[in-house]
VMD Tcl script that draws the C-alpha trace (Angstrom):
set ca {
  {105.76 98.95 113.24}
  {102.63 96.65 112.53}
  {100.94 96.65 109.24}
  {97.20 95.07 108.81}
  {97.48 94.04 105.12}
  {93.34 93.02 103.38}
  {92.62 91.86 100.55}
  {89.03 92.29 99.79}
  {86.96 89.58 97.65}
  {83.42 89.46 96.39}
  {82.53 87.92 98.95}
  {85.55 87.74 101.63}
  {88.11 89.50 103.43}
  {91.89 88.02 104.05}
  {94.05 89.59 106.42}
  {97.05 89.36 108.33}
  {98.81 91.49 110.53}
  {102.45 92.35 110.65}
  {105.41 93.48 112.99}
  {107.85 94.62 110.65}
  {110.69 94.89 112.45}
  {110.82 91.21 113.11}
  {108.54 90.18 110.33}
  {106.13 88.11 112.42}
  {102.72 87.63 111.64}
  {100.96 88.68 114.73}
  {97.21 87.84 113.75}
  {95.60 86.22 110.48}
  {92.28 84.35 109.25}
  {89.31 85.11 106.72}
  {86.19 86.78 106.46}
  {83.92 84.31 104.33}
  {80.40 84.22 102.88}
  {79.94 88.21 103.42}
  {76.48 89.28 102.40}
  {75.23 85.48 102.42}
  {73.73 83.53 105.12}
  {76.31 81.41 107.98}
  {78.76 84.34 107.54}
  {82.32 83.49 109.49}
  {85.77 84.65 110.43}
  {88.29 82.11 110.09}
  {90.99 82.90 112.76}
  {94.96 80.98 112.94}
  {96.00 81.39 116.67}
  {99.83 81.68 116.86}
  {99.74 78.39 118.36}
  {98.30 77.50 115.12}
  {94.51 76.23 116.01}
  {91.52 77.56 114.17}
  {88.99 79.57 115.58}
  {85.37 80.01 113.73}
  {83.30 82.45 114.46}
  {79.43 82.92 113.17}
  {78.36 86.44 112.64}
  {76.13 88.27 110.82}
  {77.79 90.60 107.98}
  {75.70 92.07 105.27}
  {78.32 94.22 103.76}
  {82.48 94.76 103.69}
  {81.90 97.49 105.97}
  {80.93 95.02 109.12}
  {83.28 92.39 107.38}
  {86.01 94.51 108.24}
  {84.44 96.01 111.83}
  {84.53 92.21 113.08}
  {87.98 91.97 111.70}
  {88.71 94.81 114.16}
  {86.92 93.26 117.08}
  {88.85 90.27 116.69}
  {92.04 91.54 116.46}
  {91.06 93.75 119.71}
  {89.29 90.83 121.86}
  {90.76 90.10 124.77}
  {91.01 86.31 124.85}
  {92.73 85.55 121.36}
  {93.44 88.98 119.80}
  {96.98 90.11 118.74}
  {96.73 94.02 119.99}
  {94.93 96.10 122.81}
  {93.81 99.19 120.92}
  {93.98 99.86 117.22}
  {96.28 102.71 117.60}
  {98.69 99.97 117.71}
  {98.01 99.23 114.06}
  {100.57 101.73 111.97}
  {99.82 101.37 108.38}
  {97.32 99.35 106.31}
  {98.07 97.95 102.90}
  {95.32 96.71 100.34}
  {95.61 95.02 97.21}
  {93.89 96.50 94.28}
  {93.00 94.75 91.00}
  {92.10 98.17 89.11}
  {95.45 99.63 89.09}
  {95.82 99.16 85.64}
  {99.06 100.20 84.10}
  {98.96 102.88 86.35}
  {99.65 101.19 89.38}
  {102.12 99.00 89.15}
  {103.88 98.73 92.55}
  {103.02 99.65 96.55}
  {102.05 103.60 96.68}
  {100.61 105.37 98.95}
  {96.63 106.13 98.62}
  {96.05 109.87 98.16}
  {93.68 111.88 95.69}
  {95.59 111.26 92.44}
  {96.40 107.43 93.30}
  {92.33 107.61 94.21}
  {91.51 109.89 90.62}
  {93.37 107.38 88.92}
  {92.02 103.97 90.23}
  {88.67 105.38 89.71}
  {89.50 106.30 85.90}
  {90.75 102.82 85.77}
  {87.33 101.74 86.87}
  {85.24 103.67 84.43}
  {87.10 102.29 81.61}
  {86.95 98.89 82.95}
  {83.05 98.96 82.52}
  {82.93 99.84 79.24}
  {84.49 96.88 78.03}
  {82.18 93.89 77.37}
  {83.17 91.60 80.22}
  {84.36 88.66 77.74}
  {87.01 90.76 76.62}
  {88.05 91.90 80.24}
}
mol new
graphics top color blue
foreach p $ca { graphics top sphere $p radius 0.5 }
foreach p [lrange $ca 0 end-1] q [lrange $ca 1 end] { graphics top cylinder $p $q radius 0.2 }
display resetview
């Protein structure tokens, strides 16, 4: 079973990849300076070197395509198709008291992150 696991910054993306039946990290590196000019990925080959990549990414949303691509491209990518990839798991910071360990994301988890959210802007952001 592989699991991509993300965790999404302001302004980055983190991820590794996962075979969990032998707990080895197939694939990892770093989405950096999303949004911003001289956006990168930041890749760790299993042999350990560092790959950098320049590409253009406005938003999250192509942060996370060119996460994809890597993981896919034939050269230094970890799988051939992203079928391969079983489950993904995401850290989030709005869980509250809510959401306190790993669950899985359906409409309630969703209701309640959001709720978790809306009270979160209320308060002044000194007192956060």
């Amino acid at each position: 079973m592989n699991v991509l696991v993300l965790n999404c910054g302001s302004s980055s993306i983190k991820y590794k990849l996962y075979n969990m039946d032998n707990e080895a990290v197939l694939a990892q590196g770093g989405v950096e300076r999303i949004g911003l000019d001289e956006a990168f990925i930041k890749i760790t080959l299993p042999n350990g070197e560092k790959k950098i990549i320049m590409h253009d990414m406005p938003d999250h949303k192509e942060g996370v395509n060119f996460v994809f691509k890597c993981l896919l491209d034939p050269e230094f990518g970890a799988i051939k198709d992203l079928k391969e990839i079983d489950a993904v798991g995401h850290r989030v910071v709005q869980g509250g008291d809510k959401f306190k360990e790993s669950v899985i994301v359906d409409k309630s988890v969703e209701d309640g992150i959001s709720s978790g959210l809306r009270i979160r802007q209320r308060i002044p952001q000194h007192n956060a």
